[in-house]
VMD Tcl script that builds the backbone (N, CA, C; Angstrom):
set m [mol new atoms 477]
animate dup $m
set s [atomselect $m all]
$s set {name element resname resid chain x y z} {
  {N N UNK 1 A 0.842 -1.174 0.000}
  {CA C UNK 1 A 0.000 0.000 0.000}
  {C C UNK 1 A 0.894 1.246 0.000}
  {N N UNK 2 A 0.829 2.116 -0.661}
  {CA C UNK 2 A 1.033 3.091 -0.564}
  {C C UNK 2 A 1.307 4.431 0.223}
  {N N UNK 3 A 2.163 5.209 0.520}
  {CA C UNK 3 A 2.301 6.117 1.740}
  {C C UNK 3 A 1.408 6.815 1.707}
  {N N UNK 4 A 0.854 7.542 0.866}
  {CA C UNK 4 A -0.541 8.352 0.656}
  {C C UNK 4 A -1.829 7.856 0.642}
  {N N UNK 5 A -1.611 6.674 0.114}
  {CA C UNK 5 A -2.889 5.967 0.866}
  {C C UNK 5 A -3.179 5.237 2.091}
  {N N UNK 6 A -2.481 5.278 2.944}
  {CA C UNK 6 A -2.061 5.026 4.345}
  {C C UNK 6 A -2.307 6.203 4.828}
  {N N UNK 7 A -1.822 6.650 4.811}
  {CA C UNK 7 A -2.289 8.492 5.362}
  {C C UNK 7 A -3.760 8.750 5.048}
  {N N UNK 8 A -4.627 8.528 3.774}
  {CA C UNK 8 A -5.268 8.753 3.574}
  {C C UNK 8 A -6.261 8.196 4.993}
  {N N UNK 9 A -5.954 6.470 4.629}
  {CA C UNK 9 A -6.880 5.722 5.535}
  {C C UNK 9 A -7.017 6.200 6.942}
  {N N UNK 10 A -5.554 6.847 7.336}
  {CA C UNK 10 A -5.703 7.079 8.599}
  {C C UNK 10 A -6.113 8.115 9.109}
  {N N UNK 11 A -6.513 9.800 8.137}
  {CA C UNK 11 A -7.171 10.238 8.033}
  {C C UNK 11 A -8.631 10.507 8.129}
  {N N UNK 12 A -8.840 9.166 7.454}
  {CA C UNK 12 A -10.480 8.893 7.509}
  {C C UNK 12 A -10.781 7.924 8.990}
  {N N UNK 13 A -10.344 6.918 9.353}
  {CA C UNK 13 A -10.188 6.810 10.550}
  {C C UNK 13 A -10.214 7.710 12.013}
  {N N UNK 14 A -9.261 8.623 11.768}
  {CA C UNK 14 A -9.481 9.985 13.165}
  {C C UNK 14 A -10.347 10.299 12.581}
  {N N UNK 15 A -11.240 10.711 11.517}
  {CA C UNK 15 A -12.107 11.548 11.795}
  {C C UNK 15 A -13.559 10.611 11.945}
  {N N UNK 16 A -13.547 9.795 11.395}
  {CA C UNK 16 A -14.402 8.346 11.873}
  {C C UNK 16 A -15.020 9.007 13.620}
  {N N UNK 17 A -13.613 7.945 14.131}
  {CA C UNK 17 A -13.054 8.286 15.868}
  {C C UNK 17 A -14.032 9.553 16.716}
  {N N UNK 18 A -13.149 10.916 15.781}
  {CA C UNK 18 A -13.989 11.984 15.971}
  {C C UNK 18 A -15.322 12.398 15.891}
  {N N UNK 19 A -16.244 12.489 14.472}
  {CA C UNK 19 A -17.336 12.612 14.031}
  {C C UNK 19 A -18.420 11.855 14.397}
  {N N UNK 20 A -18.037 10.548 14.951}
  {CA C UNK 20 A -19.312 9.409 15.318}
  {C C UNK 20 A -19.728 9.760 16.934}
  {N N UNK 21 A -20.983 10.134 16.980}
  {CA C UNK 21 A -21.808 10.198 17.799}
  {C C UNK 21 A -22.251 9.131 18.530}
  {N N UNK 22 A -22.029 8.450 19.623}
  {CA C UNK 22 A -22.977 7.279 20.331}
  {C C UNK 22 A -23.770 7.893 20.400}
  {N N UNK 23 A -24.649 6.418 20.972}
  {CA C UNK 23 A -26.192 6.448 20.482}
  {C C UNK 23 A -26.740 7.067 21.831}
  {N N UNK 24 A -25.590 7.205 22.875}
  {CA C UNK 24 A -26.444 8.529 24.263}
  {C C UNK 24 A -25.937 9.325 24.217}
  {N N UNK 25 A -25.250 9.784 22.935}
  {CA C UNK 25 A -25.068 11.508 22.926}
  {C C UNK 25 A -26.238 12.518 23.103}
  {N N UNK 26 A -25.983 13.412 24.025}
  {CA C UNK 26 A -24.756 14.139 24.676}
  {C C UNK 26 A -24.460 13.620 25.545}
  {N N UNK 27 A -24.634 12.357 26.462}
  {CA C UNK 27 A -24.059 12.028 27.691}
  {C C UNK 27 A -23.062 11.397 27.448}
  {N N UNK 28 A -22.527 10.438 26.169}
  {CA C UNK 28 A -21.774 9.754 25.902}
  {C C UNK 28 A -21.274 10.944 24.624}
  {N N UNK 29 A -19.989 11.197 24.646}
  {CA C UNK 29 A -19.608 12.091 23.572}
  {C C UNK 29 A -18.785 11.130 22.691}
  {N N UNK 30 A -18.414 11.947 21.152}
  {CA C UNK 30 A -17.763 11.158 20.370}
  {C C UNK 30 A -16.165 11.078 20.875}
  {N N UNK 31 A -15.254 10.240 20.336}
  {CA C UNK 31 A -13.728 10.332 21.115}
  {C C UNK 31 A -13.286 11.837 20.624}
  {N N UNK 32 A -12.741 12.431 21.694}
  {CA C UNK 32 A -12.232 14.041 21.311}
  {C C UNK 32 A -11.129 14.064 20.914}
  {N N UNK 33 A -10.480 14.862 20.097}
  {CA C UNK 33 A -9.344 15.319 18.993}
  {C C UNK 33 A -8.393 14.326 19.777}
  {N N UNK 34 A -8.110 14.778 21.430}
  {CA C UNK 34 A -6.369 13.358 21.741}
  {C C UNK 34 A -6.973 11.808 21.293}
  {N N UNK 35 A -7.891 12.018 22.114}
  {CA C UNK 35 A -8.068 10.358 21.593}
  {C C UNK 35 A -8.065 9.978 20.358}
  {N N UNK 36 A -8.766 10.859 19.123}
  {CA C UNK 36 A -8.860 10.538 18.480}
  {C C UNK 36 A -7.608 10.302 17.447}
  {N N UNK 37 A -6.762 11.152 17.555}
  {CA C UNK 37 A -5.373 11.013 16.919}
  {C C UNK 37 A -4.909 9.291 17.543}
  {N N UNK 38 A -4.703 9.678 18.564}
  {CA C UNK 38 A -4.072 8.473 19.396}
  {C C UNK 38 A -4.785 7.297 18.785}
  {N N UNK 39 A -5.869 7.164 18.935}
  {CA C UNK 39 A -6.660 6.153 18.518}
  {C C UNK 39 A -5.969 5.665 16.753}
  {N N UNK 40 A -6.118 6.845 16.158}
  {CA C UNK 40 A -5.932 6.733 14.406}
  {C C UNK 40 A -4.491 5.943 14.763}
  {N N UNK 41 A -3.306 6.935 15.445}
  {CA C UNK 41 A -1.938 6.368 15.274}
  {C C UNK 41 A -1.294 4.866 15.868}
  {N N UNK 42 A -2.438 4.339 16.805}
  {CA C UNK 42 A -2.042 3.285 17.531}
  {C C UNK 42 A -1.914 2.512 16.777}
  {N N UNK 43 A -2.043 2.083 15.769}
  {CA C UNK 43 A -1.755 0.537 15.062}
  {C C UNK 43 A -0.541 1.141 14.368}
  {N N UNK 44 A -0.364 2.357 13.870}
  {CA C UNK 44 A 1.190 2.427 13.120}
  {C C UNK 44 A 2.069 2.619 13.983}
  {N N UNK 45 A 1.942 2.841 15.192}
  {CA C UNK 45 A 2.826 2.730 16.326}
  {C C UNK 45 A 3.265 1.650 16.749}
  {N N UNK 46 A 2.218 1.001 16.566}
  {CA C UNK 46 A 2.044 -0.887 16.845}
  {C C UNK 46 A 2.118 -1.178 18.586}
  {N N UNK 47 A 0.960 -0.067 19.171}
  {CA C UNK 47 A 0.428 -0.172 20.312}
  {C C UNK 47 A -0.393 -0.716 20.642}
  {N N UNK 48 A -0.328 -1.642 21.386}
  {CA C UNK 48 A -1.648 -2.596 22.130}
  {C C UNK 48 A -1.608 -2.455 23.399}
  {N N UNK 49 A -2.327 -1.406 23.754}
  {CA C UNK 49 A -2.222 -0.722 25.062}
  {C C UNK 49 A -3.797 -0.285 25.302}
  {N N UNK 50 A -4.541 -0.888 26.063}
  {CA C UNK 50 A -5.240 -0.505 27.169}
  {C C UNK 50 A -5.710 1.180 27.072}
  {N N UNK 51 A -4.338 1.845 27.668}
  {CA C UNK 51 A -4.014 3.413 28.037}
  {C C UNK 51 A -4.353 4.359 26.654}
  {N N UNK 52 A -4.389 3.589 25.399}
  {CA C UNK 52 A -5.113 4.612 24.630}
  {C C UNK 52 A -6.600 3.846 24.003}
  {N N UNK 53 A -7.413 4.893 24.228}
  {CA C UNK 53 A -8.114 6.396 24.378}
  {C C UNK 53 A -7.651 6.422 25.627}
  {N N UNK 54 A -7.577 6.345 26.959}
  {CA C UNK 54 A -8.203 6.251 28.152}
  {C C UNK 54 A -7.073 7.474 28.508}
  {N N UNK 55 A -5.761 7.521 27.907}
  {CA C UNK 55 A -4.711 8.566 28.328}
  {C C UNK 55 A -5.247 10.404 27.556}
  {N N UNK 56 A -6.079 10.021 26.750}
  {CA C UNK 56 A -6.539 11.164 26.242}
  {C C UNK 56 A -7.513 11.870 26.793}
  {N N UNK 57 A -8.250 11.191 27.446}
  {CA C UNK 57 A -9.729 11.638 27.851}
  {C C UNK 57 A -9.741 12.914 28.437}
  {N N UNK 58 A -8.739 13.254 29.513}
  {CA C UNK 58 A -9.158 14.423 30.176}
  {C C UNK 58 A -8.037 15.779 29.141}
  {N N UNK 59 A -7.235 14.960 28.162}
  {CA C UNK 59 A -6.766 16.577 26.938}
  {C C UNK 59 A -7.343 17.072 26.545}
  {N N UNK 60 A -8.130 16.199 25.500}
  {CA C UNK 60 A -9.317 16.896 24.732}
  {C C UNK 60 A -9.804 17.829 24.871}
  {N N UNK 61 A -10.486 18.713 23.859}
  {CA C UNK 61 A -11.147 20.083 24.203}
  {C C UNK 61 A -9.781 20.702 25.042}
  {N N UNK 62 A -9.500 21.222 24.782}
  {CA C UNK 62 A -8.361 22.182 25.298}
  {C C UNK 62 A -8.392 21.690 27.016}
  {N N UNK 63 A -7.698 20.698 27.104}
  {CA C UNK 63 A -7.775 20.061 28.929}
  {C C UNK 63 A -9.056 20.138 29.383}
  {N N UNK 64 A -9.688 18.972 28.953}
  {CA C UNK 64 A -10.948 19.217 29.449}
  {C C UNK 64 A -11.595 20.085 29.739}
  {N N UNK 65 A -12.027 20.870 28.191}
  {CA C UNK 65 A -13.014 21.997 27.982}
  {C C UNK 65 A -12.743 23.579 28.227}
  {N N UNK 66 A -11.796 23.342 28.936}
  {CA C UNK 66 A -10.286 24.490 29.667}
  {C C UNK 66 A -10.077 25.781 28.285}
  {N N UNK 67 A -10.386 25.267 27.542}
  {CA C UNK 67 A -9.102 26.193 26.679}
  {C C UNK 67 A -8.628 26.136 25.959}
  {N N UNK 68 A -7.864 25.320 26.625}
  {CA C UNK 68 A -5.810 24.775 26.763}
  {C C UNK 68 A -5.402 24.430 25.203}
  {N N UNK 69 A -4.241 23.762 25.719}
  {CA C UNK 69 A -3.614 23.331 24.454}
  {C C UNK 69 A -4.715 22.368 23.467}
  {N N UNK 70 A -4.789 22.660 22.510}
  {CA C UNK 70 A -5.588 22.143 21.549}
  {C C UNK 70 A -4.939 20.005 21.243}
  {N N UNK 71 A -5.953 19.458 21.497}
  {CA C UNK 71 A -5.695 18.269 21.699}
  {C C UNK 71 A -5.304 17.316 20.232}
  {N N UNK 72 A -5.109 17.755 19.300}
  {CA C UNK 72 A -4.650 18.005 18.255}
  {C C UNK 72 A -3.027 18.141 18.444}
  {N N UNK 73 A -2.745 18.836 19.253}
  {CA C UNK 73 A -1.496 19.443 19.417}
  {C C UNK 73 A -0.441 18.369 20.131}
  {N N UNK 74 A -1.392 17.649 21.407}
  {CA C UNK 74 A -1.216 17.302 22.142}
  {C C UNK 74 A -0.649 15.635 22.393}
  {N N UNK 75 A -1.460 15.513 21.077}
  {CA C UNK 75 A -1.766 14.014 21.148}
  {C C UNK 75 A -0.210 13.353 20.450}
  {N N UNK 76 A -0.656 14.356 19.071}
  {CA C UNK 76 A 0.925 14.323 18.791}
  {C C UNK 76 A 2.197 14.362 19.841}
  {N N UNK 77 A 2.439 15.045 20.333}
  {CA C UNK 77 A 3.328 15.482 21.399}
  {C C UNK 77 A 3.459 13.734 21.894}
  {N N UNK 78 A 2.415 13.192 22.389}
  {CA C UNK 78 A 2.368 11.841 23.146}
  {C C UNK 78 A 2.974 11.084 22.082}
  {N N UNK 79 A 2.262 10.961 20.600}
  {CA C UNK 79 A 2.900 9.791 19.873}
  {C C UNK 79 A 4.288 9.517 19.839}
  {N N UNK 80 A 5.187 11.333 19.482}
  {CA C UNK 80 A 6.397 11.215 19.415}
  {C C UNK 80 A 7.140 11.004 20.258}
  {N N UNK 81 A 6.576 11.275 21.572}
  {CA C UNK 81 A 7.349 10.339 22.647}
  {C C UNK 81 A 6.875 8.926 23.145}
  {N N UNK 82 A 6.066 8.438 22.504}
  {CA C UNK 82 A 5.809 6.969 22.513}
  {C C UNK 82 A 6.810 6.438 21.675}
  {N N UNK 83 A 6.851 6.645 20.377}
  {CA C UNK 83 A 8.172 6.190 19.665}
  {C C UNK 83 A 9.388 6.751 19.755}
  {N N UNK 84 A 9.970 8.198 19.997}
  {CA C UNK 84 A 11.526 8.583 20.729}
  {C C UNK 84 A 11.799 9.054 21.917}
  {N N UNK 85 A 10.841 8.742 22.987}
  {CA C UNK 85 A 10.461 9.355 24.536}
  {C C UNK 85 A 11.876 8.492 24.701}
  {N N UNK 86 A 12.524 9.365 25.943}
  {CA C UNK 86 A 13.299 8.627 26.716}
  {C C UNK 86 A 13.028 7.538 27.574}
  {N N UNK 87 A 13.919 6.894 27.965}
  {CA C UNK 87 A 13.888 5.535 28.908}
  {C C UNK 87 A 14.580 5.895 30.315}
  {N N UNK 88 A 15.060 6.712 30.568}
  {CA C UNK 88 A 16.107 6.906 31.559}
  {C C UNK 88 A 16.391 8.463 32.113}
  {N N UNK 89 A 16.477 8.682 32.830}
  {CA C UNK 89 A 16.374 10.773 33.103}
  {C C UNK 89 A 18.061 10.873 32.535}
  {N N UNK 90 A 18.374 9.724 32.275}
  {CA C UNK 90 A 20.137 10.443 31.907}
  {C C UNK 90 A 19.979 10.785 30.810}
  {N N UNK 91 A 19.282 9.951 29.723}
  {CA C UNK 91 A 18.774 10.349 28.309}
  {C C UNK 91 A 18.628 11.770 28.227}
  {N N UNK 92 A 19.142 12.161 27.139}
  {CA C UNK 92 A 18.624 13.785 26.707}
  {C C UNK 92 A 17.193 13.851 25.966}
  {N N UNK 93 A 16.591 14.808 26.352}
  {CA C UNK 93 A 15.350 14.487 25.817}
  {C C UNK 93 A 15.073 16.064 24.898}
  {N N UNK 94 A 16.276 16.835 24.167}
  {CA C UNK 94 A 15.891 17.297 23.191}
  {C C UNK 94 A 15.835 16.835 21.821}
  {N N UNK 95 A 16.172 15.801 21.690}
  {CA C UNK 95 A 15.565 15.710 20.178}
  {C C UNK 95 A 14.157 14.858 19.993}
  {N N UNK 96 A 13.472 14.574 21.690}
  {CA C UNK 96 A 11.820 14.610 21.273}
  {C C UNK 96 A 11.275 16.077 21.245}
  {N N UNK 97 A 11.873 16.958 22.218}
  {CA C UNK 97 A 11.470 18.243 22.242}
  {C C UNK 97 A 11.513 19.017 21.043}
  {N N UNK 98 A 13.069 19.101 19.968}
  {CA C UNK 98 A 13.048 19.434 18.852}
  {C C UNK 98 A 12.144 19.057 17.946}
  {N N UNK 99 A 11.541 17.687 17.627}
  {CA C UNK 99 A 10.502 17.114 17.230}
  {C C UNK 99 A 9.104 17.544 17.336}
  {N N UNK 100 A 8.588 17.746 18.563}
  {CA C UNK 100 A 6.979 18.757 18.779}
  {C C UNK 100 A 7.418 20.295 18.581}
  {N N UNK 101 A 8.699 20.830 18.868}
  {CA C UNK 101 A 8.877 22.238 18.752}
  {C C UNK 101 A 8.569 22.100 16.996}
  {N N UNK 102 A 9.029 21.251 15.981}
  {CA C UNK 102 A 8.356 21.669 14.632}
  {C C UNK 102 A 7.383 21.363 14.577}
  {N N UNK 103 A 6.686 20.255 14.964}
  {CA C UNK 103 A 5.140 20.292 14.861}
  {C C UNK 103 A 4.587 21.226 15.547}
  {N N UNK 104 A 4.599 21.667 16.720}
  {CA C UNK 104 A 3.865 23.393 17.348}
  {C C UNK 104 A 4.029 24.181 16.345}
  {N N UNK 105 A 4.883 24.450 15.690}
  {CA C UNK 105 A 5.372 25.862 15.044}
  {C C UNK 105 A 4.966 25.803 13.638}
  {N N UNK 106 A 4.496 24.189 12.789}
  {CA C UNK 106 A 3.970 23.554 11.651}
  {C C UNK 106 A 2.236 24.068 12.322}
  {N N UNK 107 A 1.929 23.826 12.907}
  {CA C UNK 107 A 0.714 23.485 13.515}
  {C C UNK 107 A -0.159 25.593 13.469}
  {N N UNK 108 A 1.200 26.272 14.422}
  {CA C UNK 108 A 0.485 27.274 14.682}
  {C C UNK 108 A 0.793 28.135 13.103}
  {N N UNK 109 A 2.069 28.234 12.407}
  {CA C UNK 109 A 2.035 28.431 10.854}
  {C C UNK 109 A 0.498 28.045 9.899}
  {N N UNK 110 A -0.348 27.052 10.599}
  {CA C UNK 110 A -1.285 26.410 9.677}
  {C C UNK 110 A -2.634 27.309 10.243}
  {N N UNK 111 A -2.451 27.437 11.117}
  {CA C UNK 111 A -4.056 27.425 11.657}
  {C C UNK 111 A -4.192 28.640 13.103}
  {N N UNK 112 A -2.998 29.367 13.682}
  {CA C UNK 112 A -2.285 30.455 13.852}
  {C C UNK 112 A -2.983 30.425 15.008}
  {N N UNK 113 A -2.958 29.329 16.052}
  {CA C UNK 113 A -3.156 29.629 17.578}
  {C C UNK 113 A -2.512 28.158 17.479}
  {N N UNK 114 A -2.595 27.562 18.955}
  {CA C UNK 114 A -2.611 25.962 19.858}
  {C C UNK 114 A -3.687 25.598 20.664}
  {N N UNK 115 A -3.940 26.889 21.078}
  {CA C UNK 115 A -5.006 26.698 21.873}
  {C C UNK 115 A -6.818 26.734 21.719}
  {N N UNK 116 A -7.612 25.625 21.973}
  {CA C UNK 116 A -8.493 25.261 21.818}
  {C C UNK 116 A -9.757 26.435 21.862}
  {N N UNK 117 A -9.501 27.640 22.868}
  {CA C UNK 117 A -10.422 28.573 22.894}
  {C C UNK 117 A -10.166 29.637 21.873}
  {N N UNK 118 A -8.900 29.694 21.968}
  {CA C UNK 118 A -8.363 30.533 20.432}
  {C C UNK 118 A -8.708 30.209 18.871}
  {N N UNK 119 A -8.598 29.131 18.700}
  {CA C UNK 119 A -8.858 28.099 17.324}
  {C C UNK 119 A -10.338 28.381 17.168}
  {N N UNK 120 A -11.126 27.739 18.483}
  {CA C UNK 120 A -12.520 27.650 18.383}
  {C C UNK 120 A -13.449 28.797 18.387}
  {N N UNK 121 A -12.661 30.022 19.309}
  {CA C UNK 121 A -13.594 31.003 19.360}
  {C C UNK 121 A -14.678 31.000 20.487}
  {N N UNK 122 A -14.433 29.852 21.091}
  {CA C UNK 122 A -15.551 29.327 21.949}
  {C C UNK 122 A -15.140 29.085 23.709}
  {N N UNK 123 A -16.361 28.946 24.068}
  {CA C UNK 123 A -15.927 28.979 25.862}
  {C C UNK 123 A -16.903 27.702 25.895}
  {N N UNK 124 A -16.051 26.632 25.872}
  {CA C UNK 124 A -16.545 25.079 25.744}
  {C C UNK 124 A -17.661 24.712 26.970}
  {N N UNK 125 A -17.023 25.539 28.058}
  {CA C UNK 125 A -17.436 25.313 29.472}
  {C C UNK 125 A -18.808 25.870 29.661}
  {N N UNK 126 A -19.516 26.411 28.641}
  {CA C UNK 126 A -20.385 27.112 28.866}
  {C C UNK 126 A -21.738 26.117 27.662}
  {N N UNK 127 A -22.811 25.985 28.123}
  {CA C UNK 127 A -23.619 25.197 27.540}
  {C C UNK 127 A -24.074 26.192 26.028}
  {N N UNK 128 A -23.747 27.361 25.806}
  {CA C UNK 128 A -24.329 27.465 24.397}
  {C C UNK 128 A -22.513 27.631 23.686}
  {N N UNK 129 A -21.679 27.258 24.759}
  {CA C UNK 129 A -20.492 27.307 23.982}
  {C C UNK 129 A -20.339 26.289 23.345}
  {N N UNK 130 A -20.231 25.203 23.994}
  {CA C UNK 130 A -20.843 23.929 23.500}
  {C C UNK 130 A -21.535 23.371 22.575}
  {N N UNK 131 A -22.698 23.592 22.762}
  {CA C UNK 131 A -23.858 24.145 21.412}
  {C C UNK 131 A -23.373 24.534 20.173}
  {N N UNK 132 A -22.380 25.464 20.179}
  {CA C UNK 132 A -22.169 26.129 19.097}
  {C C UNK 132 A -21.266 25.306 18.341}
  {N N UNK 133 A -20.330 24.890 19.609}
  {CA C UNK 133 A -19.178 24.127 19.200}
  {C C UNK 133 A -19.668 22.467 17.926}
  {N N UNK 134 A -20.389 22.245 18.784}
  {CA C UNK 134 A -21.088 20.540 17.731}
  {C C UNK 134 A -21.670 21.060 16.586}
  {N N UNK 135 A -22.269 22.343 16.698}
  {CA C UNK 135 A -22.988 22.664 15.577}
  {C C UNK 135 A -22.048 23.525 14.372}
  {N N UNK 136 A -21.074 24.162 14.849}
  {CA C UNK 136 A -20.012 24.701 13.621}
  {C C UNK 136 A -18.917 24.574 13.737}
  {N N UNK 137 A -18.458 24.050 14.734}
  {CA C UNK 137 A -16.775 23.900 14.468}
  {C C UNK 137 A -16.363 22.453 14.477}
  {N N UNK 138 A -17.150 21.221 15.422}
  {CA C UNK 138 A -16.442 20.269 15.586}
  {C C UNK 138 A -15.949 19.408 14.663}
  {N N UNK 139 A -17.189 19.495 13.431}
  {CA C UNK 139 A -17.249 18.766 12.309}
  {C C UNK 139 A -16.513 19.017 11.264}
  {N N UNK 140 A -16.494 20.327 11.319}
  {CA C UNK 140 A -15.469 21.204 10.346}
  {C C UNK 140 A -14.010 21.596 10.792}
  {N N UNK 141 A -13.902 22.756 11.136}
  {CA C UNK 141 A -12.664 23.089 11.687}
  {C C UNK 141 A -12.251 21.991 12.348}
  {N N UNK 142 A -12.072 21.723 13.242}
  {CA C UNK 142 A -11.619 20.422 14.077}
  {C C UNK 142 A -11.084 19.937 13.357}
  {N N UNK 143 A -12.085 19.146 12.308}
  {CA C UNK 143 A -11.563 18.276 11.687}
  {C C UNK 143 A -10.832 18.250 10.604}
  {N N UNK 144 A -10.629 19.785 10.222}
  {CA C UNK 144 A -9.490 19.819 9.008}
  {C C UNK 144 A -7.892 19.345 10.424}
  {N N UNK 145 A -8.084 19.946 11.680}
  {CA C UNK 145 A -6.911 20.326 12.426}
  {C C UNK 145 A -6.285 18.587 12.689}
  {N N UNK 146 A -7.855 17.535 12.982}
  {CA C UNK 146 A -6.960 16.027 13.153}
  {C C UNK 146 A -6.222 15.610 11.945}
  {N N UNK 147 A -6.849 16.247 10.754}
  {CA C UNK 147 A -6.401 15.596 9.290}
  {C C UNK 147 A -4.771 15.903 9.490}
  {N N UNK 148 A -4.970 17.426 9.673}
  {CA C UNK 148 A -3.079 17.884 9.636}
  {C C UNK 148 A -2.726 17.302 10.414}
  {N N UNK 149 A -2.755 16.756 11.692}
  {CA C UNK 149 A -2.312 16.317 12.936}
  {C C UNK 149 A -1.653 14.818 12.690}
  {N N UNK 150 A -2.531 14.193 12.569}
  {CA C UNK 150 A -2.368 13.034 11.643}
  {C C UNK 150 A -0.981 13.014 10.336}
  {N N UNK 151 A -1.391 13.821 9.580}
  {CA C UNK 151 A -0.406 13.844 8.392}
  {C C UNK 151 A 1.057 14.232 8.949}
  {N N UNK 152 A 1.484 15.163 9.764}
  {CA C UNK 152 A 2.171 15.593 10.168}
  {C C UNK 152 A 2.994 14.808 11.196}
  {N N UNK 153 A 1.445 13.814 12.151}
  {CA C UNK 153 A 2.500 13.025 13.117}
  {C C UNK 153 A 3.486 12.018 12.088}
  {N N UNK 154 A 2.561 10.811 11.058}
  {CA C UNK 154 A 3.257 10.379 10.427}
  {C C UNK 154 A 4.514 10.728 9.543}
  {N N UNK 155 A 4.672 11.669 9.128}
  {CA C UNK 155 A 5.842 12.429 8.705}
  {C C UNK 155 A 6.685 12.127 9.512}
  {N N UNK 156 A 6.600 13.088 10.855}
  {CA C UNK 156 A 7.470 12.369 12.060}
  {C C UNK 156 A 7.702 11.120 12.101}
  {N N UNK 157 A 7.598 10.111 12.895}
  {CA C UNK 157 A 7.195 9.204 13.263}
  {C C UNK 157 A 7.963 8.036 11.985}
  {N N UNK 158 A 7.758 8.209 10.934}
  {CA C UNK 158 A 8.114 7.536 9.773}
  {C C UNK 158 A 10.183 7.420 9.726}
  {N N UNK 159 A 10.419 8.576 10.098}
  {CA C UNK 159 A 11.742 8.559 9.492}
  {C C UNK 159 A 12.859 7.911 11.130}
}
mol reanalyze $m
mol bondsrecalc $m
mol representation Tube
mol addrep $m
């Protein structure tokens, strides 16, 4: 298969992850942007781990609804230190840091914030922020941001 069509698939996958609604939404939400990356990248990582989604849950939405760093941002950050994270505190750990410092700086070049209230425009924490959020950004914006997220981790990750 092909590198672009691998990307492709995994593309359509996070946003799968992302976009699908259970059937007790709103009480049950769809997996949010960390998980959902995480989720897409776990088999090219060749993770069989339990800990993803379950390590994402409270990133998402800018730290749980917070704001914060856009979980998009974030998730990445995790993959590349799942595959070049250190083992040992003697290890130097700038060339995972050099690694998310170009994806942050790829990321905010694309779409010109990190952060989830900035990107979105929205105050998640608030029930018509919310509202607004499922109804114009999650499906859209969002989801151009897992596509790059995605494309970008693999880039990484590959070499």
């Amino acid at each position: 298969m092909s590198e672009q069509k691998r990307l492709e698939e995994l593309q359509e996958k996070v946003v799968r992850y992302f976009c699908d609604r259970p059937s007790n939404f709103p009480t049950g939400r769809p997996y949010n942007c960390c998980e959902s990356v995480l989720l897409a990248l776990k088999d090219y990582l060749g993770i069989k781990s339990e800990l993803i989604p379950k390590i994402g849950t409270g990133i998402g939405a800018g730290v749980s609804l917070n704001g914060l760093l856009c979980g998009s941002v974030s998730s990445v950050a995790m993959a590349i230190g799942i595959k070049y994270g250190r083992n040992s505190s003697e290890e130097n750990p700038k060339p995972v840091w050099d690694k998310v410092y170009k994806y942050v700086a790829e990321f905010k070049d694309r779409f010109g914030y990190v952060n989830c209230r900035q990107l979105t425009g929205l105050n998640l924490k608030t029930e018509e922020g919310l509202k607004q959020y499922y109804a114009k950004v999650h499906d859209y914006a969002c989801v151009e941001r897992l596509k790059f997220a995605v494309e970008k981790a693999i880039e990484i990750l590959r070499k």
